[in-house]
C-alpha positions in Angstrom: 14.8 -3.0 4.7 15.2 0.0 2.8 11.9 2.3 1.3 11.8 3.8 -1.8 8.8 6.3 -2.7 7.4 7.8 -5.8 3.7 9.6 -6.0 1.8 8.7 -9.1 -1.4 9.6 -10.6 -3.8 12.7 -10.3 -4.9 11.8 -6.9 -1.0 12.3 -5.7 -0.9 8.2 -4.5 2.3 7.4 -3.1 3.7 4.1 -4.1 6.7 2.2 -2.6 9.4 -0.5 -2.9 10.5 -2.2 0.0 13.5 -2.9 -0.8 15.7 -5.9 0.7 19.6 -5.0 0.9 20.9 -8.2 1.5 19.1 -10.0 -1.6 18.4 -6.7 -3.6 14.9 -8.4 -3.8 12.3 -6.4 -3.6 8.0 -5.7 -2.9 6.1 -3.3 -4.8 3.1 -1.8 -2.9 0.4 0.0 -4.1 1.8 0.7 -8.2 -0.4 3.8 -8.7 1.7 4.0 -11.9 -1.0 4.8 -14.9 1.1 7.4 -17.5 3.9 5.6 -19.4 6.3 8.2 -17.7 5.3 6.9 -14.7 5.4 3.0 -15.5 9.2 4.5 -17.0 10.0 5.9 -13.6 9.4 3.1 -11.6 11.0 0.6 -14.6 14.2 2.7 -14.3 14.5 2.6 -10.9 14.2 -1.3 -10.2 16.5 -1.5 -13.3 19.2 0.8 -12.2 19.1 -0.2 -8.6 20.0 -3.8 -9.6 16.3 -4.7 -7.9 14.6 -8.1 -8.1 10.7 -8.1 -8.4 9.4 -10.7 -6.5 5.8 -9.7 -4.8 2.8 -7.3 -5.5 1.0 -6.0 -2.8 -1.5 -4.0 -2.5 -2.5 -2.3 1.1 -6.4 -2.2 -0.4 -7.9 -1.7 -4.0 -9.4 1.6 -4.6 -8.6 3.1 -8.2 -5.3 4.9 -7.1 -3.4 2.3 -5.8 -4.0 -0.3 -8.1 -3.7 1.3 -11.6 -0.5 0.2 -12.2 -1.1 -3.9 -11.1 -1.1 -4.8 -14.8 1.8 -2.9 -15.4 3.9 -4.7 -13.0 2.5 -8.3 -13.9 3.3 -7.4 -17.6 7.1 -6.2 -16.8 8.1 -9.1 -14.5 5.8 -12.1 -15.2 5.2 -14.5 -12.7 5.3 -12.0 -10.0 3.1 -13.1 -7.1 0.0 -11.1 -6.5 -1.6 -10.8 -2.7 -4.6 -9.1 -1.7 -6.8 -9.5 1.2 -9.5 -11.5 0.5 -12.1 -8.6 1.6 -11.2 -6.1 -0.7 -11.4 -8.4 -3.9 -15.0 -6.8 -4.7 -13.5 -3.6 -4.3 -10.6 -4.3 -6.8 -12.7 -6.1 -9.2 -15.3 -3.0 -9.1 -12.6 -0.9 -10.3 -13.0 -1.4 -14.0 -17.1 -0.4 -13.8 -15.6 3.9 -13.0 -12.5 3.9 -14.3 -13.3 5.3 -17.1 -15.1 8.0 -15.3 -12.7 9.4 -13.1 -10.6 9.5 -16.7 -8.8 6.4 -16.7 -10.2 4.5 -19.6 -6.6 3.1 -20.2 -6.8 1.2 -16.7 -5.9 -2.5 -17.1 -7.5 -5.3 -14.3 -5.4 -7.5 -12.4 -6.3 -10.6 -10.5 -4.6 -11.5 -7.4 -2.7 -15.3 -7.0 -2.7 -15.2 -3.6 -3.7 -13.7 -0.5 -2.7 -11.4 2.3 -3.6 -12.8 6.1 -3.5 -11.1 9.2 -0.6 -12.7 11.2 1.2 -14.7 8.4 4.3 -13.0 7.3 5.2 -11.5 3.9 8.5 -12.0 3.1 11.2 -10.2 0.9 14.7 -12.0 0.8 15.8 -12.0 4.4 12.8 -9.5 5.8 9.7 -10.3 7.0 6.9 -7.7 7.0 4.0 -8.4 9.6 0.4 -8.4 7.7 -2.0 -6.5 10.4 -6.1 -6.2 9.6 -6.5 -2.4 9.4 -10.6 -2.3 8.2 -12.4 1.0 8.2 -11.3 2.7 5.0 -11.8 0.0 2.7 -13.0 -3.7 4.1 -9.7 -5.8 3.3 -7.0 -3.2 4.3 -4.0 -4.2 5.3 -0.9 -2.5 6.8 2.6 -3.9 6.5 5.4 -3.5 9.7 8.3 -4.2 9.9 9.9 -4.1 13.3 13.7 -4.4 12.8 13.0 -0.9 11.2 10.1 0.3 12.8 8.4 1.1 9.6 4.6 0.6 8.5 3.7 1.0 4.6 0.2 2.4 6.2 -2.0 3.1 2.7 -4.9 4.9 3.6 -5.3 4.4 7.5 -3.4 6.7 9.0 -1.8 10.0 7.4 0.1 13.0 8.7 -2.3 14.7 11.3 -5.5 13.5 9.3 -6.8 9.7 8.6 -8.4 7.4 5.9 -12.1 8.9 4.7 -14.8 6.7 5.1 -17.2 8.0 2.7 -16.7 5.2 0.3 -18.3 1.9 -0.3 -17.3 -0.3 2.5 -15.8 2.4 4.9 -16.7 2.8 8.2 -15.4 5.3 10.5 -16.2 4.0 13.8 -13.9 0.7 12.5 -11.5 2.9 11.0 -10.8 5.0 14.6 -10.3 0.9 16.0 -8.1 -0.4 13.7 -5.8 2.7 14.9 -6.2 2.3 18.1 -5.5 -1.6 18.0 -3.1 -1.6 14.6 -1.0 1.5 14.7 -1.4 3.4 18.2 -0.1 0.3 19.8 3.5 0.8 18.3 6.4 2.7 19.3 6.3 6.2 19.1 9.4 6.0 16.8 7.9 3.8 14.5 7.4 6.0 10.9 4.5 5.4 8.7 4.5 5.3 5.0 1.0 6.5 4.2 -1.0 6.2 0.9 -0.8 10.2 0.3 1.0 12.9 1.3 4.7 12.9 4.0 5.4 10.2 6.0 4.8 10.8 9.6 5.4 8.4 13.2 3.4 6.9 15.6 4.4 9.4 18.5 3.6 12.5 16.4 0.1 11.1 15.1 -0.7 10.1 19.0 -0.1 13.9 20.1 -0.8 16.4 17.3 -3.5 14.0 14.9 -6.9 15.9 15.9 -8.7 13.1 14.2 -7.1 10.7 17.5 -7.3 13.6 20.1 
């Protein structure tokens, strides 16, 4: 499995493809995607990479990752749409401030389907692992996959901070376990793909992260 980044929006979200070589099939996670140069860029790059669209996912529903749902169910229809069932109320409360944090254009999408801790997503030949991350929003989710000890973390875990809590439905006590029982419990090697900012690992997170120490 191969990842491909782009950061979208004003809050600098980072959205990826997961890309499966074999198949050229691939996931899109977390289309933050709201400015038509940014629905372009993404367009362009499944289009010139020979890419096949076959999943949405979202890691959990707050405004910045889920702008650009609509987008992607418009520009390959049919695609499958999977959310965990605990952050539906968050995704669906979207549209009531959208307009005030200045995205009046933002379109809602329902999901088809859901995301389940411990029942595999899969993309062509890989399989991701859903794990139950809770804390930052109620229904997060973080994808691993082992053969390439990569997690598409969304706003858990980032490089030498973690997810706010401040939101409705955060909690930091549960955001510290789902850490400690989601992330910290894989190799150090393992590199996480988080919502915002540089991708980090497991290893550095568990010595220099002075939100874990």
């Amino acid at each position: 499995m191969t990842v491909a980044g782009f950061t979208f929006n004003a809050f600098s979200e980072n959205t990826y493809l997961l890309i499966d070589e074999a198949t050229r099939q691939c996931a899109i996670v977390d289309p933050g995607c709201y400015a038509p140069a940014e629905q372009q860029a993404l367009r362009e790059y499944i289009k010139s990479n020979d890419l096949q669209v076959i999943l949405l996912l979202n890691t959990h529903a707050h405004i910045d990752h889920v702008l650009g749902n609509q987008f992607v169910l418009t520009t390959w229809p049919g695609t499958p749409f999977l959310l965990h069932r605990l952050d539906l109320a968050t995704l669906r409360a979207v549209s009531t401030y959208a307009d005030n944090y200045g995205f009046p254009q933002y379109q809602p999408a329902e999901p088809t389907g859901e995301l389940v801790a411990g029942q595999p997503v899969r993309i062509g030949e890989t399989e991701l692992e859903v794990r139950f991350a809770p804390g930052h929003a109620p229904g997060h989710v973080v994808f691993y996959h082992e053969p390439t000890a990569t997690v598409i973390g969304g706003d858990v875990l980032f490089q030498r901070s973690i997810g706010r809590t401040d939101l409705p439905g955060g909690n930091h006590a549960e955001l510290l376990h789902s850490i400690e029982t989601e992330l910290m419990t894989l190799p150090d090697a393992t590199v996480v793909y988080p919502g915002h900012g540089p991708a980090t690992t497991i290893g550095e997170e568990r010595r220099e992260n002075p939100f874990l120490n």
